[in-house]
C-alpha positions in Angstrom: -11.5 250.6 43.2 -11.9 252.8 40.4 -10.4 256.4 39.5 -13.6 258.3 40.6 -13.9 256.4 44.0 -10.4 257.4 44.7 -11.4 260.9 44.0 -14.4 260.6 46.2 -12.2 259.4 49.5 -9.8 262.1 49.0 -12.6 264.7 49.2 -14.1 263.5 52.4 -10.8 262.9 53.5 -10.5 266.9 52.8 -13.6 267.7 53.8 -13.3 265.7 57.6 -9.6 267.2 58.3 -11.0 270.5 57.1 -8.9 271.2 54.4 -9.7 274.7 53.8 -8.5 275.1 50.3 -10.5 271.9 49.3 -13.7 273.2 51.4 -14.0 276.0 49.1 -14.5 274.2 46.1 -16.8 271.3 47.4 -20.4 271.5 46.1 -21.9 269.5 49.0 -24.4 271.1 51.5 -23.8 271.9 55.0 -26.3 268.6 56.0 -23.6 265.9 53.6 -20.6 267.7 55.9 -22.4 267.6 58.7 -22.9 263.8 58.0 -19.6 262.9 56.9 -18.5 264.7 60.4 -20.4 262.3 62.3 -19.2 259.0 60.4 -15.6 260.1 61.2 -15.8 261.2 64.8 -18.9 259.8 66.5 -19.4 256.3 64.4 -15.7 255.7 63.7 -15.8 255.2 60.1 -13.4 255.1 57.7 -13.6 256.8 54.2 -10.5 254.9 52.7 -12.5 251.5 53.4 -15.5 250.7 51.3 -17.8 248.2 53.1 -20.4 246.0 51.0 -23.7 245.9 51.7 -24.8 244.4 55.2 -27.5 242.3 54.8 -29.4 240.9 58.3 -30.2 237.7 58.5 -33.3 236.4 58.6 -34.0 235.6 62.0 -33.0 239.2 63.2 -35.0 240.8 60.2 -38.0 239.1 61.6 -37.9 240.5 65.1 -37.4 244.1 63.2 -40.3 243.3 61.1 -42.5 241.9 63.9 -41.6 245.1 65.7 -43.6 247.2 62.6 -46.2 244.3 61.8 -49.6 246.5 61.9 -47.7 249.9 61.1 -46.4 247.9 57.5 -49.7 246.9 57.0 -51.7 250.3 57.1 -48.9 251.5 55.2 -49.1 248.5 52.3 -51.2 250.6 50.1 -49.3 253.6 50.1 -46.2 251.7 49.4 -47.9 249.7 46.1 -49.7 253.5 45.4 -46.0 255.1 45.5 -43.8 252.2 43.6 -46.7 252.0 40.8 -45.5 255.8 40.3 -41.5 255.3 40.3 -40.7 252.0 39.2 -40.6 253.4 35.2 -37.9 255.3 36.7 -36.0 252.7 37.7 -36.7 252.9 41.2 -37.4 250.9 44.4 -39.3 251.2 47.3 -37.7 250.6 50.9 -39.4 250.7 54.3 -36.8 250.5 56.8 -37.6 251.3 60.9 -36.1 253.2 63.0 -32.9 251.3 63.4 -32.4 251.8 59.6 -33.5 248.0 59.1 -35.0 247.1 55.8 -38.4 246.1 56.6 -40.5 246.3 53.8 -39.3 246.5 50.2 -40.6 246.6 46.4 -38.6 246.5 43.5 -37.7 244.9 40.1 -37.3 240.8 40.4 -35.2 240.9 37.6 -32.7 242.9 38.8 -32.8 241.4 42.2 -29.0 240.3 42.4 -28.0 243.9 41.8 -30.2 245.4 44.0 -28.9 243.2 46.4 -25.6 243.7 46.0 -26.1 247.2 46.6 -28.3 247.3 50.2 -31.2 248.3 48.0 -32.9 244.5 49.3 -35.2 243.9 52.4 -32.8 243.0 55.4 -30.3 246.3 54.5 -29.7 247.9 57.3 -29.0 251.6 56.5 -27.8 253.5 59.4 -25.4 256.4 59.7 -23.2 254.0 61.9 -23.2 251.1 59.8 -23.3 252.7 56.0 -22.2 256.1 56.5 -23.7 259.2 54.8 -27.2 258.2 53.2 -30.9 259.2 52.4 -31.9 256.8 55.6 -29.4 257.5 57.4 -29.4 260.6 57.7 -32.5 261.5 57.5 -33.1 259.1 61.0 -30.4 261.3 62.5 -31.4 265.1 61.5 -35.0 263.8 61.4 -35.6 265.7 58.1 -36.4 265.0 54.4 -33.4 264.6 51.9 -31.9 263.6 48.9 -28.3 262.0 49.1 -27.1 261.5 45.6 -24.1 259.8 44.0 -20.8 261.6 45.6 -22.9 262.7 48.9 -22.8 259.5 49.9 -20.0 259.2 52.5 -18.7 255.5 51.4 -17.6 255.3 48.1 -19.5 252.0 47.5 -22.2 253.8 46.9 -21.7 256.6 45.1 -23.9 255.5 41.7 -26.9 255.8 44.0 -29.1 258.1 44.3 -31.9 258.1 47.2 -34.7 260.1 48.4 -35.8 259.7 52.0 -38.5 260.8 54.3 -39.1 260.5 58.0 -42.4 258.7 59.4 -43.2 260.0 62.7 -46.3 258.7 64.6 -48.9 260.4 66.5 -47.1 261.0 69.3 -43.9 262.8 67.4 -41.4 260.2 67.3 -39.8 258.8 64.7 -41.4 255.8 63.4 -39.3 254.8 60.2 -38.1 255.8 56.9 -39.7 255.8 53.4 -36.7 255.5 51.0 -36.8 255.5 47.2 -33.6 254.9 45.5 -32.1 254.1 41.8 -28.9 252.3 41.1 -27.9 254.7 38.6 -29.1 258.0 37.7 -27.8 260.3 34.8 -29.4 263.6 36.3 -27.9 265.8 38.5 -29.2 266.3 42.3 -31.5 269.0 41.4 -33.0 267.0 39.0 -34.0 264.6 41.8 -36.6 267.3 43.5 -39.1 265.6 42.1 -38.5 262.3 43.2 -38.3 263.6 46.8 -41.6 265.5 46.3 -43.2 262.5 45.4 -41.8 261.0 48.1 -42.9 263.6 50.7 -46.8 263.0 49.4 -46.5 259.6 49.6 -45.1 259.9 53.4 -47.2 262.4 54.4 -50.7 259.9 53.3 -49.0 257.2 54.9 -48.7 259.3 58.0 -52.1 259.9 58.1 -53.4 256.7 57.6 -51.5 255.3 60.2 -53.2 258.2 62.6 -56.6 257.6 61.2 -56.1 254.0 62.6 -54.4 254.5 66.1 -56.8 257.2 67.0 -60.4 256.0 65.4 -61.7 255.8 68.8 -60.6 259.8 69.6 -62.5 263.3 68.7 -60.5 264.2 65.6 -60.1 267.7 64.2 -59.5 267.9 60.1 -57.5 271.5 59.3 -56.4 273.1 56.2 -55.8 276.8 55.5 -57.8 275.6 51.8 -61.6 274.6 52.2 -61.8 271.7 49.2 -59.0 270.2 50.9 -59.8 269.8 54.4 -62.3 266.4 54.2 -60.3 264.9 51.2 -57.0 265.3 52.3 -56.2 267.6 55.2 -53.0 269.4 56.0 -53.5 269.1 59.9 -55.1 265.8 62.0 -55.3 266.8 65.9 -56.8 264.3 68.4 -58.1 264.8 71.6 -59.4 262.5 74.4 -62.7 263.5 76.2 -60.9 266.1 78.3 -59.8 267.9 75.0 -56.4 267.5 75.3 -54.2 266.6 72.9 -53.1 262.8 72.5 -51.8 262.7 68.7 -50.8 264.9 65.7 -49.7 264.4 62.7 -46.2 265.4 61.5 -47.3 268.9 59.4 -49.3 269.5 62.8 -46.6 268.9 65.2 -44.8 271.3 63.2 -47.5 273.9 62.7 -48.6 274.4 66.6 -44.5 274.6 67.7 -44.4 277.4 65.2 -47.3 279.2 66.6 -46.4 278.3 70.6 -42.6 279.0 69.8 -41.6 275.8 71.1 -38.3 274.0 69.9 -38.5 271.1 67.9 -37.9 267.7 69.5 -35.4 265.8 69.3 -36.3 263.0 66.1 -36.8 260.2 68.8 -38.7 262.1 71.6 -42.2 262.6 72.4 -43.9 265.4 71.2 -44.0 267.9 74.0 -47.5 269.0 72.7 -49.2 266.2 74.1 -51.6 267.0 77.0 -52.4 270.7 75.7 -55.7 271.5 76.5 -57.6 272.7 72.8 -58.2 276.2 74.3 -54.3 277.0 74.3 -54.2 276.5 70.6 -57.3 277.2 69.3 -60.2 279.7 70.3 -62.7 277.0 71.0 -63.9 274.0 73.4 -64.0 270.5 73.7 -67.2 271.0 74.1 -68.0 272.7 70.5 -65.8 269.7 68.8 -69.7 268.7 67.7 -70.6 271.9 66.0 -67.6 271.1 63.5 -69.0 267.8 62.4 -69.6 267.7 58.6 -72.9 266.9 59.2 -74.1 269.2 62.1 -74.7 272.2 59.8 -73.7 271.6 56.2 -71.7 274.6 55.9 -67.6 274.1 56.9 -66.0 276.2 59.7 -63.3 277.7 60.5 -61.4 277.9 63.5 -58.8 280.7 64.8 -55.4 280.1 66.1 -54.9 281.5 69.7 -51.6 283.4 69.4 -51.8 284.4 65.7 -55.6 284.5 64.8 -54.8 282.6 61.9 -58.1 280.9 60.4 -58.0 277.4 59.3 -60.7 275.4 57.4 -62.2 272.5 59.7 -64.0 269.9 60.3 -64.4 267.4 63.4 -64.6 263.4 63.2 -66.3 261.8 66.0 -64.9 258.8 68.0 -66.0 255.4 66.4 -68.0 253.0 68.6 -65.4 250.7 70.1 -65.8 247.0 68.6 -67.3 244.7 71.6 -64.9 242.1 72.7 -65.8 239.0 74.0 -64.6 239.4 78.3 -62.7 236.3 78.0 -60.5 238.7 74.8 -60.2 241.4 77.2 -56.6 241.8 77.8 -56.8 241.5 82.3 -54.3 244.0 84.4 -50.9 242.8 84.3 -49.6 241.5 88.3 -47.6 244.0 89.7 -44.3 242.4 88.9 -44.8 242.4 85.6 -46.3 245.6 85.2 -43.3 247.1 86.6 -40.9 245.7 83.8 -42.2 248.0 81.3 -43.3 251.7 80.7 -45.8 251.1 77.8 -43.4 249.2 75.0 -45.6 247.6 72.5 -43.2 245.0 72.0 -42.8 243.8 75.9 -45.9 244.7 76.4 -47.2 241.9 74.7 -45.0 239.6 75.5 -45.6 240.3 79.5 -49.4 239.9 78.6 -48.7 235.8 76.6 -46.6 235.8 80.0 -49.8 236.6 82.4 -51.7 233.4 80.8 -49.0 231.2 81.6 -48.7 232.1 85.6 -50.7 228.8 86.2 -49.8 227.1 83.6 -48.0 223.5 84.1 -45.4 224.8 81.8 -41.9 225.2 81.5 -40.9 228.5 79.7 -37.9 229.7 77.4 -36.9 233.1 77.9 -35.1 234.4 74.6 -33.3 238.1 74.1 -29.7 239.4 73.9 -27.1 239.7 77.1 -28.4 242.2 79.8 -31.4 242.4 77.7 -33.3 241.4 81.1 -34.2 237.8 81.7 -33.4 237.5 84.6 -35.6 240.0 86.0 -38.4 239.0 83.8 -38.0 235.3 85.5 -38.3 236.7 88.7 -41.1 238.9 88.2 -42.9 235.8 86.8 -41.9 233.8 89.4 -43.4 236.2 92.4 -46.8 236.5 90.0 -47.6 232.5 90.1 -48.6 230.5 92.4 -45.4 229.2 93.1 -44.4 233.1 94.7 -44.1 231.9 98.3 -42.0 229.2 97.2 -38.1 229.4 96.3 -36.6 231.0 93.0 -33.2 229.5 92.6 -31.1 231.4 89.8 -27.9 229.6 87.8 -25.7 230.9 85.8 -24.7 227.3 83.5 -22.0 229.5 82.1 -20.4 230.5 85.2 -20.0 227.1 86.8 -16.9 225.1 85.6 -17.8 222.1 83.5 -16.3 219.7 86.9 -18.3 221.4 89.4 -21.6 221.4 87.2 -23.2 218.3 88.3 -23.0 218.3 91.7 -24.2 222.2 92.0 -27.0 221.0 90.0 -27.9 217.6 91.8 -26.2 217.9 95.1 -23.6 214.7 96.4 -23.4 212.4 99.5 -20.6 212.5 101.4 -17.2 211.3 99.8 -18.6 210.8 96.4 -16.0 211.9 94.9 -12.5 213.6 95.3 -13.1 217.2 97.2 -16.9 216.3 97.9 -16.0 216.4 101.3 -17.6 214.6 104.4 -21.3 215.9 104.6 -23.6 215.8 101.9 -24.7 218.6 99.7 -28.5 219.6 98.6 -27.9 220.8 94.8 -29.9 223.7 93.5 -32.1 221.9 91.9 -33.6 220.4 95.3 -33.6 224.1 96.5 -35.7 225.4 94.2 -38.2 222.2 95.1 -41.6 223.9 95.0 -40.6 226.9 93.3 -38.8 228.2 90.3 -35.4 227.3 88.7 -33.9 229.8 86.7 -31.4 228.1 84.0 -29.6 231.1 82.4 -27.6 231.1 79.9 -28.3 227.4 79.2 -27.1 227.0 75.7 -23.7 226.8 77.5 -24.3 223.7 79.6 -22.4 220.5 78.6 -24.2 217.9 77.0 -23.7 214.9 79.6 -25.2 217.7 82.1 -28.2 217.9 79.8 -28.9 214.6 79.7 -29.3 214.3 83.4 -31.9 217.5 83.6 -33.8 215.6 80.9 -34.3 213.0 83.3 -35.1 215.6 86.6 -37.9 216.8 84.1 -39.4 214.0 82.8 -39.4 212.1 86.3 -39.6 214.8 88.2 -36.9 213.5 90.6 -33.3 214.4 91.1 -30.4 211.8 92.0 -27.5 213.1 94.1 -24.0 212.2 92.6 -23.2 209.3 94.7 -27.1 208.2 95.5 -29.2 204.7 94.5 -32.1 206.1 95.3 -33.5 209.4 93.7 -35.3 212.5 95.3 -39.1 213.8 94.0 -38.9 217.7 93.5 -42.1 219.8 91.8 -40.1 222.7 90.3 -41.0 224.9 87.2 -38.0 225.4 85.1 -37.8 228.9 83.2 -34.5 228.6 80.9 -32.8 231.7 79.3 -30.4 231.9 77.0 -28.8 234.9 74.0 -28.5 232.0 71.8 -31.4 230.9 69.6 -31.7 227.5 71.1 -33.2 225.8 68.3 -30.7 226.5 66.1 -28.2 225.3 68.4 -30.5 221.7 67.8 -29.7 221.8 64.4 -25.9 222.5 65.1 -25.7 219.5 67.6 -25.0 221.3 70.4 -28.4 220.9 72.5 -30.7 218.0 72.8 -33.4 218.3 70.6 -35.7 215.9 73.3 -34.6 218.8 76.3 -35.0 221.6 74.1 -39.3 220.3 73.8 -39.3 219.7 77.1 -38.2 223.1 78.3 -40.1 225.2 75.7 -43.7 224.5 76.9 -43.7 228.7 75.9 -41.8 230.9 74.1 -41.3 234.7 75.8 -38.9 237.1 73.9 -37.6 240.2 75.1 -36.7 242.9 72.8 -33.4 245.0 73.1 -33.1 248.6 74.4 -32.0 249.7 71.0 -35.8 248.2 70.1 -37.7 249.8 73.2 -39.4 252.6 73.0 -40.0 253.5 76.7 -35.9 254.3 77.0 -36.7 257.4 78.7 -38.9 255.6 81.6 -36.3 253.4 82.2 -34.1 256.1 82.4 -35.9 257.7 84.7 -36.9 255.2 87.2 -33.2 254.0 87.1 -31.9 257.6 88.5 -35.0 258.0 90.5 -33.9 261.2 92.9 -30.3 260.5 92.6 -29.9 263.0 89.9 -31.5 264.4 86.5 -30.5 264.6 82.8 -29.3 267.4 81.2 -31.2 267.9 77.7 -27.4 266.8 76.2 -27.1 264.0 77.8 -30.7 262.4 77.5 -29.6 262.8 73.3 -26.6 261.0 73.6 -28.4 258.5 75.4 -30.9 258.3 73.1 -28.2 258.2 70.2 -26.4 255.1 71.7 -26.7 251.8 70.1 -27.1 249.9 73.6 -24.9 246.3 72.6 -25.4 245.7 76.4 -29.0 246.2 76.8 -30.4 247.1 80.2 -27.2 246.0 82.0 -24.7 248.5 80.1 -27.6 251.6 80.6 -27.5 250.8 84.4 -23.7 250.6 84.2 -24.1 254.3 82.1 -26.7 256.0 84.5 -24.2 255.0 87.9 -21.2 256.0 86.3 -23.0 259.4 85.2 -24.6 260.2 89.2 -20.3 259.5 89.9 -19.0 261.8 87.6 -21.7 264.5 88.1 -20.8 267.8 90.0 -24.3 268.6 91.8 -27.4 266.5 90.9 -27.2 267.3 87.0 -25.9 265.1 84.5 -24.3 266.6 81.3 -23.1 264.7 78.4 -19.3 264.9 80.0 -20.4 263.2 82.9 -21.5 259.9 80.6 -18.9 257.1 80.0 -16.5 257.0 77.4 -18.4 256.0 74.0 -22.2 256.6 75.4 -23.8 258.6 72.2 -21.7 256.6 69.7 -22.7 253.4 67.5 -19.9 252.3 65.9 -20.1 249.6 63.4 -19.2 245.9 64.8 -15.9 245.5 63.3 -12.7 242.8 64.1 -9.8 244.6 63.6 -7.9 241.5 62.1 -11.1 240.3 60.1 -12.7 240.9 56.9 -16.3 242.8 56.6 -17.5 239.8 55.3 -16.4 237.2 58.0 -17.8 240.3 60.3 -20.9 240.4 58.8 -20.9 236.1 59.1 -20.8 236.4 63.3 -24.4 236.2 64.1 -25.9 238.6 66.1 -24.5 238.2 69.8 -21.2 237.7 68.2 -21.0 241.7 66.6 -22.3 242.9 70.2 -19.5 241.3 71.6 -17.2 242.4 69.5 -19.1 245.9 69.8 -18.1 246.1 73.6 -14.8 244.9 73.3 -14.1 247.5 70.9 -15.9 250.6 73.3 -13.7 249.0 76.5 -10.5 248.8 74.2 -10.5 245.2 74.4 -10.1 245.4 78.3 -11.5 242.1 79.2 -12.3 242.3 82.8 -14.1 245.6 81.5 -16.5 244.0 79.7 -17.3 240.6 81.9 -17.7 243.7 84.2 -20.5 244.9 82.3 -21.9 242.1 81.5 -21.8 240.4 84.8 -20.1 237.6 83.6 -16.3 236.0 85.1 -13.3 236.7 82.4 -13.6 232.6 81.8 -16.8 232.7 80.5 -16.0 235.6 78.1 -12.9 234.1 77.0 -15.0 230.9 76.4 -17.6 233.3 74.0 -14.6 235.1 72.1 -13.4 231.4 71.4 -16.8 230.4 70.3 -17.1 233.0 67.7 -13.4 233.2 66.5 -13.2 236.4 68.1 -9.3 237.2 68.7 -8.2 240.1 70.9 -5.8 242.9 68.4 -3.4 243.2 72.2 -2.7 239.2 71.4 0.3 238.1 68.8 -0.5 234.8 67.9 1.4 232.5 68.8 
């Protein structure tokens, strides 16, 4: 640590214990304090400790990528446009999402290790909670354009940035990701970095707008600009409209425009526009059924249309719907069954997921169901299960986790009478002949021993079971749907699953994506509470703030504690449990960041709930709906030791 880092953490050390005396001579905007504020008291960060870089690994940096596949692609060009610009500045490109996840990146090969080093790499994940004070960051939390430059930065790691970022919002208003451009070094001082974020801004603002052209090509269109040679070429304002004339998509400067005329608050960064489903006549003095008249080529001549509250005239033009392409029927995506359809509320990600899903209903396959803990397999299984064929038939659920490693075989396979010590004098049916003609649901099957394994191999392949204690085995006709946080394949390459049962079971892939990931939170929301009680505008933020390590489990958990605590049949932000609103970064308290960082993925949650419940075990098998033996079994498996134990 060097002089002028020290300086640095004693000034947001000032500035967070409001040291008057030192407030008046800081330099730092209201925005930077406001920041630095949150890293202390709602993500638990600590300015004294500098953190490297965290860098996702690959496997999780695809899933984030995935998420943003066709949005990274209309946006490409801008990207290539914006770093042809910068880079003889010295600076990079980032595309991160709305996590703060790296995504897309362009910089200088040669100085790749440096970039690296400093988070300035695809994979860096930039959030408030997990790097403090920065251009992506914070502009995800105040939803707003900035420039964070050296000292602003909260940890003192990175105070020889300098980063300008801008928030991406799609048609509907929420916040879609981040453009970033940032310079390892930079001699000038922040005003001198205007510029850079101006480019920036221009860049984001055609991105924006080619990412509306292509979501709503098939929608009526209105171009406006308050200046006629701009409004064709490259308009302020993009409106669409379905054939009712109301609105289904904006652009940002749009969004922005109409609240401003209607005197409507500003959303929150991650909600829904609340201008969708305005009928054209409240905002402008016109029809849907003029849109025609405005065409480009109906009259030669542009037009101009009036705002409704201030009479404001703006330049426009209209852009008809495209002819939608014609799709082979067989292309057609069919109406999901009604248990699947009621999984979702229109995420893009589970959405297609639950359509692979609908293909496979008759299929003579055996599925894998991936995602993280509470993330919903379970449910998924079931709701594919009562959409088959096999619906009228049994769905047998096991937990291979929860059953002691003595007691697995016979649950499984079922035992004649004194087979062994404690079998006792009848014999037993095992699951797996309960389930005959039906489903069997193996969750959490990473954890099942691997003598246990070798016995389901046979069930599969022979389709017949053999009772412990039987000559003579039993045919069943059951579809196996396995689950599991872990990624099983690579628990194939660590020796801990047979690479012959793993085939066998993943005839089909599905993954779930995690809450965090979602982007129909507040449906789920909603259809959890149902009439019991309704969200206070506070409380719908901080449940939009919170990082979710639990998934759907730990929001269900959230929602009933909330309709508890409530006085009446309104939930405020005081009436949420302890931590709801706040991501913390995954730390161990007796670890290093870097053996932190080296826990994969379900590792950090873990360690991420154990930290919110203050390492109260029962709390968290609680939450997770797991027995205290099987956590303690997890915290083994990932080194995880509990701060409350002295070693021994």
């Amino acid at each position: 640590m060097n002089q002028s880092q020290r300086e640095h953490i004693a000034t947001v050390l000032a500035c967070v214990s409001d040291n008057a005396q030192h407030l008046a001579r800081l330099q730092h905007d209201q925005t930077i304090r406001d920041s630095w504020q949150r890293c202390v008291e709602s993500h638990g960060l600590d300015p004294s400790r500098m953190q490297a870089a965290h860098i996702l690994p690959w496997q999780a940096l695809r899933e984030h990528r995935e998420h943003l596949e066709e949005f990274r692609r209309i946006a490409r060009h801008g990207l290539s446009m914006l770093y042809q610009q910068i880079a003889p500045a010295g600076y990079v490109v980032l595309l991160t999402d709305a996590q703060g996840v790296t995504v897309d990146y362009l910089g200088d090969d040669s100085a790749e290790i440096s970039l690296r080093r400093a988070g300035l790499f695809l994979g860096a994940q930039w959030s408030e909670a997990w790097a403090g004070t920065c251009a992506v960051g914070t502009a995800l939390a105040t939803g707003k354009a900035l420039t964070v430059h050296h000292n602003d930065h909260f940890d003192a790691t990175h105070i020889a940035l300098s980063c300008s970022a801008v928030p991406l919002f799609d048609p509907q208003g929420q916040l879609n990701a981040i453009l970033d451009i940032s310079a390892l070094t930079s001699p000038q001082p922040k005003s001198g970095q205007q510029l850079a974020l101006q480019i920036a801004q221009m860049h984001a603002h055609q991105i924006e707008n080619a990412w509306f052209g292509h979501r709503h090509r098939t929608d009526w269109v209105l171009k406006l600009s308050p200046s006629s040679p701009f409004v064709e070429v490259s308009p302020d304002y993009l409106i669409a409209f379905d054939a009712r004339g109301r609105v289904i998509g904006h652009n940002h400067r749009a969004q922005r425009m109409l609240e401003q005329e209607l005197g409507i608050d500003a959303p929150l960064p991650h909600c829904r526009s609340t201008l969708l489903g305005m009928p054209i006549e409240q905002l402008f003095n016109t029809s849907i059924d003029s849109l025609p008249d405005w065409l480009a080529s109906a009259n030669g001549r542009q037009g101009t249309l009036e705002r409704v509250n201030s009479g404001e005239r703006l330049y426009v033009t209209a852009v008809q719907p495209a002819r939608r392409p014609e799709r082979p029927a067989i292309t057609t995506p069919a109406a999901l069954p009604a248990p699947l359809a009621a999984l979702t509320g229109g995420d893009p990600a589970l959405q297609q997921q639950l359509q692979r899903a609908a293909r496979l209903l008759s299929a003579p396959l055996h599925l894998v169901v991936q995602g993280e803990t509470g993330s919903g397999k379970e449910y998924f299984a079931r709701a594919f299960h009562q959409s088959s064929p096999r619906s009228g038939q049994p769905f047998i659920a096991v937990n291979c986790a929860a059953i002691p490693a003595t007691l697995i075989e016979s649950v499984l396979f079922g035992h004649l009478p004194g087979s062994f010590s404690g079998a006792g004098s009848k014999a037993r049916r095992g699951l797996i002949q309960e389930a005959d003609g039906g489903t069997l649901f193996l969750d959490e099957i990473g954890d099942m021993p691997l003598e246990m394994q070798t016995r389901l191999l046979r069930v599969l392949a022979e389709q017949e079971v053999l009772p412990v204690g039987a000559s003579r085995p039993i045919p069943v006709d059951i579809r196996v749907i396995s689950a599991s946080h872990h990624l099983l394949d690579q628990l194939v390459e660590q020796g801990r699953f047979r690479a012959d049962l793993f085939w066998r079971l993943q005839g089909a892939r599905i993954t779930l994506p995690a809450l965090r990931n979602r982007r129909d939170l507040d449906w789920l929301i909603d259809n959890m509470l149902a009439d019991k009680a309704r969200l206070s505008v506070a409380a719908r933020q901080c449940l939009h703030q919170h990082g979710w390590p639990g998934n759907l489990r730990e929001l269900s958990n959230a929602l009933d504690y909330a309709v508890a605590m409530a006085e009446g049949n309104i939930i405020d932000a005081g009436d949420l449990p302890d931590g709801i609103g706040i991501t913390a970064p995954v730390t161990l308290v007796q670890e290093s960041p870097t053996e932190v960082q080296a826990l994969p993925d379900e590792g950090q949650q873990l360690v991420a709930l154990l930290r919110a419940a203050r390492w109260n075990h029962s709390a968290v098998a609680r939450q997770l709906g797991i027995s205290r033996m099987t956590l303690y079994r997890r915290m083994q498996r990932y080194g995880i030791q509990s701060p409350n134990t002295q070693p021994a």
